[in-house]
C-alpha positions in Angstrom: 4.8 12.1 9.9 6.5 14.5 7.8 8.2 13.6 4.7 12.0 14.3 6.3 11.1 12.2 9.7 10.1 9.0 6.8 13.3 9.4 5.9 15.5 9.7 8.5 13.1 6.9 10.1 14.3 4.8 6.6 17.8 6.0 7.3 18.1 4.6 11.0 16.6 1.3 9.8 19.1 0.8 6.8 21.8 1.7 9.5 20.2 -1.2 11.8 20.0 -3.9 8.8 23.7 -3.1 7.7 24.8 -3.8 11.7 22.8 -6.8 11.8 23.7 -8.0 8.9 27.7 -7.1 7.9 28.5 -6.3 11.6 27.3 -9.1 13.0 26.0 -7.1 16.3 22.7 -7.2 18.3 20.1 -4.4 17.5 17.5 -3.0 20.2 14.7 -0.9 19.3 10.8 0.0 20.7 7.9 -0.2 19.3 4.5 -0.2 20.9 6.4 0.8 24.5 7.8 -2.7 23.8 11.6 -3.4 23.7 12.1 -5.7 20.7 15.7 -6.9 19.4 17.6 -8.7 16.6 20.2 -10.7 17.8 22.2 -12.7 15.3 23.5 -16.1 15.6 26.2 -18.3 13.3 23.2 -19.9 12.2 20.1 -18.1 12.4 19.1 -14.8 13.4 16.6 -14.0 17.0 13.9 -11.4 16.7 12.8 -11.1 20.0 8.6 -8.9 20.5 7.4 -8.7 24.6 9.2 -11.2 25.5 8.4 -13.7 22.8 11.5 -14.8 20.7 11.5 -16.0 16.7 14.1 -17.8 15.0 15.0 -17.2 11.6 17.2 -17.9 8.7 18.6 -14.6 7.1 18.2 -11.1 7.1 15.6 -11.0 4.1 13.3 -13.4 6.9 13.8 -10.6 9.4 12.4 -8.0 7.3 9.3 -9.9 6.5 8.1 -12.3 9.5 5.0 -10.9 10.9 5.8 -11.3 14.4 5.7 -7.4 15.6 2.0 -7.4 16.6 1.5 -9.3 13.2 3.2 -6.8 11.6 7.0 -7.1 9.7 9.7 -4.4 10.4 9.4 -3.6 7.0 6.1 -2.4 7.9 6.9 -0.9 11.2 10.2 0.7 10.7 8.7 4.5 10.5 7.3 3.2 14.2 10.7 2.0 15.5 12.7 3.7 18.2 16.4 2.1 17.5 18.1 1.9 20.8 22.1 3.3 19.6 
């Protein structure tokens, strides 16, 4: 991947943190030919994989969890396909 597709792949996932987090709105995205989703709630945040959901607490959590194939999105980002 070249060093302008990193970064507009780090742009479109800095766009899909600041939704989540300030706009309050749900986030779809692939990866793997998977859909996958962040879904906030008043109280905790959804991040859904093939069909499994996990349930955490704030947004730093949903950057790190390992639940993406065992993977975080902070690791899979440049992977991501955000759904806009």
């Amino acid at each position: 991947m070249s060093i302008k597709d990193r970064i507009t792949k780090k742009t479109e996932y800095k766009k899909a943190i600041y939704a989540l987090e300030n706009l309050g709105v749900d986030i779809s995205f692939t990866y793997n030919n998977k859909g996958c989703s962040l879904c906030p709630f008043d109280d905790f945040i959804a991040l859904g994989y093939n069909g499994e959901s996990k349930r955490v607490d704030d947004i730093d959590e949903v950057k790190t969890t390992k639940c993406f194939n065992g993977k975080s999105l902070n690791e899979i980002y440049a992977d991501v396909e955000f759904e806009w």
